[in-house]
C-alpha positions as CSV (number, residue, x, y, z in Angstrom):
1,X,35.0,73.1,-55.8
2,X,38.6,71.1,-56.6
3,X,39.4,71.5,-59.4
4,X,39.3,68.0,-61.5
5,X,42.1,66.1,-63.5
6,X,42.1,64.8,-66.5
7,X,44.6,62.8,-68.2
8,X,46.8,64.1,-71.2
9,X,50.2,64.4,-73.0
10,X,52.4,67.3,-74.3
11,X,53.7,65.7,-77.2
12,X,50.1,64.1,-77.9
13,X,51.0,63.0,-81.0
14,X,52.5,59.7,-79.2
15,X,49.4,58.3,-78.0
16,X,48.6,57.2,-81.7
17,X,51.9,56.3,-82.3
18,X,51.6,54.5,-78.6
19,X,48.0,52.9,-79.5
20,X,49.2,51.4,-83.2
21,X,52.1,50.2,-81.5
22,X,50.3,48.2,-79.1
23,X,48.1,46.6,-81.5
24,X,50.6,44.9,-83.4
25,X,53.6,44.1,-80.5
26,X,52.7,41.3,-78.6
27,X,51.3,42.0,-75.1
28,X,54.1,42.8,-72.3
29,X,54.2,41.5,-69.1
30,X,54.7,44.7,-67.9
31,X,54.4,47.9,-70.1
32,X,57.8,49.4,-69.1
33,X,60.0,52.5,-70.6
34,X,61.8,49.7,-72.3
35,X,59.2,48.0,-74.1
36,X,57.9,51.4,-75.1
37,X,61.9,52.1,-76.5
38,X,62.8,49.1,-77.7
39,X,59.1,46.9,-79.0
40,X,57.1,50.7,-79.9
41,X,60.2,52.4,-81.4
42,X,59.1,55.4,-79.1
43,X,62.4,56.9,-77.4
44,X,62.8,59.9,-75.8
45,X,61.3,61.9,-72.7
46,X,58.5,63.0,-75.1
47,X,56.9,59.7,-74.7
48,X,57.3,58.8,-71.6
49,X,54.3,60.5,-69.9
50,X,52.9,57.7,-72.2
51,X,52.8,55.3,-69.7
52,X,51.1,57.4,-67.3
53,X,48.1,58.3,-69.6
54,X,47.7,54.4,-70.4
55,X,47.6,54.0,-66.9
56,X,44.7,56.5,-66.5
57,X,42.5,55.6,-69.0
58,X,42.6,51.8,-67.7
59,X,44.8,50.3,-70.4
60,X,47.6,49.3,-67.4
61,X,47.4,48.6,-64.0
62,X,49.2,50.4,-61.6
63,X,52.4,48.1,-61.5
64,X,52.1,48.7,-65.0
65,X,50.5,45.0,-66.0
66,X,47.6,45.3,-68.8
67,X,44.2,45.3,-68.3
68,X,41.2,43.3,-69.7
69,X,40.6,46.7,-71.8
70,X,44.4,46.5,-72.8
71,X,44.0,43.2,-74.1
72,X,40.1,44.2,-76.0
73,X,41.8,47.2,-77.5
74,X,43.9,44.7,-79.3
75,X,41.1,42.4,-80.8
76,X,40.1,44.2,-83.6
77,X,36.4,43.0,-82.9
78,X,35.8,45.0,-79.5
79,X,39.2,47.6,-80.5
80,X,36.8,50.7,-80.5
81,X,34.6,49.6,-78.2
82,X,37.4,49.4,-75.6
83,X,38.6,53.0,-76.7
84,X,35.5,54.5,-76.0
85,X,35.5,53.0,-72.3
86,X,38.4,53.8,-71.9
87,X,37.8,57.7,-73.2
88,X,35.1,57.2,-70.3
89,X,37.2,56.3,-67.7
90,X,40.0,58.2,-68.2
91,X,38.2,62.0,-69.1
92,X,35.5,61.2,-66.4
93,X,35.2,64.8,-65.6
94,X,34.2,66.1,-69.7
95,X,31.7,62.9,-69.1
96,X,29.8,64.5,-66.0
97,X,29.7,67.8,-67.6
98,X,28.5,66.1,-71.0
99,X,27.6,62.4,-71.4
100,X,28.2,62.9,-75.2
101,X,31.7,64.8,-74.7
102,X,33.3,63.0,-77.5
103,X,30.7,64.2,-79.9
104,X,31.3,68.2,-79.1
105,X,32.9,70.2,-81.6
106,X,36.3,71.9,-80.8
107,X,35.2,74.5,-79.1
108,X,32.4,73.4,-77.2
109,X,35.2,70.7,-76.1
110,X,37.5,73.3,-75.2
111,X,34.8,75.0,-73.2
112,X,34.4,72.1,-71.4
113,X,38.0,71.8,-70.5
114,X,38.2,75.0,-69.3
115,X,35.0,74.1,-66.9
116,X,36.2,71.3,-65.6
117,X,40.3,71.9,-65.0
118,X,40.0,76.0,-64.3
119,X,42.8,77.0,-66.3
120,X,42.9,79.6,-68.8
121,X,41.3,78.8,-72.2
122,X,44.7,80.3,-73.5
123,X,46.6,77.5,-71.1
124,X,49.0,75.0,-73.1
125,X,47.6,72.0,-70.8
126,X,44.2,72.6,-72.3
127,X,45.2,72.5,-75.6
128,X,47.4,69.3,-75.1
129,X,43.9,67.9,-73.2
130,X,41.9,68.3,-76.0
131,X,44.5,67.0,-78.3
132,X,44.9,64.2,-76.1
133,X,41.4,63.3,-75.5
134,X,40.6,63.7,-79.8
135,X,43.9,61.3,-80.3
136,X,42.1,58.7,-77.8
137,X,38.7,59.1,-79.5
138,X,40.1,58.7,-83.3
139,X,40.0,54.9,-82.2
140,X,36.5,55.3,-80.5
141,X,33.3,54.2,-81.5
142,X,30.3,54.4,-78.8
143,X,27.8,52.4,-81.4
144,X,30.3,49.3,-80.9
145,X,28.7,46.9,-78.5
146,X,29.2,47.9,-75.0
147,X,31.2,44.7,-73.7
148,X,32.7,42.0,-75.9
149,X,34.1,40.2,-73.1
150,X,31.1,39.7,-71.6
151,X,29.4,38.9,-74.4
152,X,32.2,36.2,-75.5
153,X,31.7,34.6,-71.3
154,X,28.5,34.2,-72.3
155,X,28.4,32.4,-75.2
156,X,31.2,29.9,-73.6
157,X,28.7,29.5,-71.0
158,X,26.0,29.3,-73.6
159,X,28.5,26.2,-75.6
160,X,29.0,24.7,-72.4
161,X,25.0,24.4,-72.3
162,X,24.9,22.8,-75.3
163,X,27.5,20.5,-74.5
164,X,25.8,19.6,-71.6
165,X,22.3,18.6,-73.5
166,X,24.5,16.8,-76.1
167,X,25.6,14.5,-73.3
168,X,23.1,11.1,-72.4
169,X,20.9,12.2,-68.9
170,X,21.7,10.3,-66.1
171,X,19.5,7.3,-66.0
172,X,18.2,6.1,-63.1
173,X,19.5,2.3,-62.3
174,X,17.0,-0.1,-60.8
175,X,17.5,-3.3,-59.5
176,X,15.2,-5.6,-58.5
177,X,15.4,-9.6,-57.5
178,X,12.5,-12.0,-57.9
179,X,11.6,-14.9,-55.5
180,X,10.3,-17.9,-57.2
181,X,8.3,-20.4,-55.0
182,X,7.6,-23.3,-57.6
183,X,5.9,-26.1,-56.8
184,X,6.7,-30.0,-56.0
185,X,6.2,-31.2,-59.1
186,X,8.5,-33.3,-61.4
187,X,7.0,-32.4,-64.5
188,X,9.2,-30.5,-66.7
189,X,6.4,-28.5,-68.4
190,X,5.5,-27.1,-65.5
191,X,9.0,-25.2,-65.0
192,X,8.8,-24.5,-68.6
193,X,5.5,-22.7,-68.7
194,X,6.7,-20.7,-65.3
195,X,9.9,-19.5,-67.2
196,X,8.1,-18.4,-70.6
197,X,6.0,-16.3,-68.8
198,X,8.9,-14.7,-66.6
199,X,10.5,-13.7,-70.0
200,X,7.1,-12.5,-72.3
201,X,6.1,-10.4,-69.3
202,X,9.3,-9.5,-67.6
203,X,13.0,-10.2,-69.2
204,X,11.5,-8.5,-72.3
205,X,10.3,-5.4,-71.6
């Protein structure tokens, strides 16, 4: 059996520097070394494996664009419910061994570490993976409500509805002609009596 990957970063300190950051800077076009330098204040090759981990965990696309999740992590309404899909995507692995992984202690998490990458518990990569994976789920909360996104297309789609019963139905037009035959008659009263009873029982209603 291969053994499985899972994201992480040395100096794992800089993904909560890297995840404050990016709720207060303004969304990048792309999420490059420079905007991490110059917009996060986070120089240095220390945080440049950074990128990568974003990357893994769904928070940037492979050209290095943000994601839908990117862009829910920074509304504080769905910030930890994005965090905790993202711990989901990016430690897949601690998920198929343990769909609760991010409630398991230190050790049990190590444990599971060890299980799923093959190293040595003693190994600096598993140490930097837990560390990783606990500086991810600090912002995570798997109560939050699964998919605010969704939840905010459908109450657009839900205000459209009511916009649409706000508006008049479409009627349906009828039109309709009457022929008159009237008699020969040159008596006015005649034509008068015909026409008052066109409008009582027709024009009227």
């Amino acid at each position: 059996m291969a053994e499985a990957r899972v994201p992480y970063v040395l100096a794992y300190g800089n993904i909560t520097k890297a995840l404050d950051g990016i709720k207060k800077a303004s969304t990048p076009e792309r999420f490059t070394q420079d905007f991490l330098a110059t917009k996060l204040a986070m120089k240095g090759g220390g945080a440049r494996p950074v990128i990568p981990f974003l990357k893994r965990i769904g928070f940037l696309n492979t050209d290095g664009s943000p994601t839908k999740l990117y862009h829910r992590f920074r509304n504080p309404a769905s910030a930890s419910a994005a965090a905790a899909e993202a711990m989901k995507i990016g430690f897949k692995p601690l998920y198929e061994v343990n769909e609760y992984a991010h409630d398991l202690n230190d050790k049990d998490l190590k444990g599971a570490v060890v299980q799923v990458t093959g190293l040595e518990e003693s190994s600096k990569v598993v140490q930097c993976v837990v560390g990783s994976f606990k500086a991810l789920r600090a912002y995570a909360d798997f109560e939050a409500s699964g998919d605010e996104s969704s939840n905010a297309d459908e109450e657009e789609g839900l205000s459209d509805r009511r916009d649409e019963r706000k508006q008049p139905p479409a009627g349906i037009n009828l039109g309709y002609t009457i022929n008159l035959q009237l008699p020969p008659t040159s008596d006015i009263a005649v034509f008068n009596a015909i026409f008052k009873s066109l409008r009582e029982h027709l024009l009227d209603q």
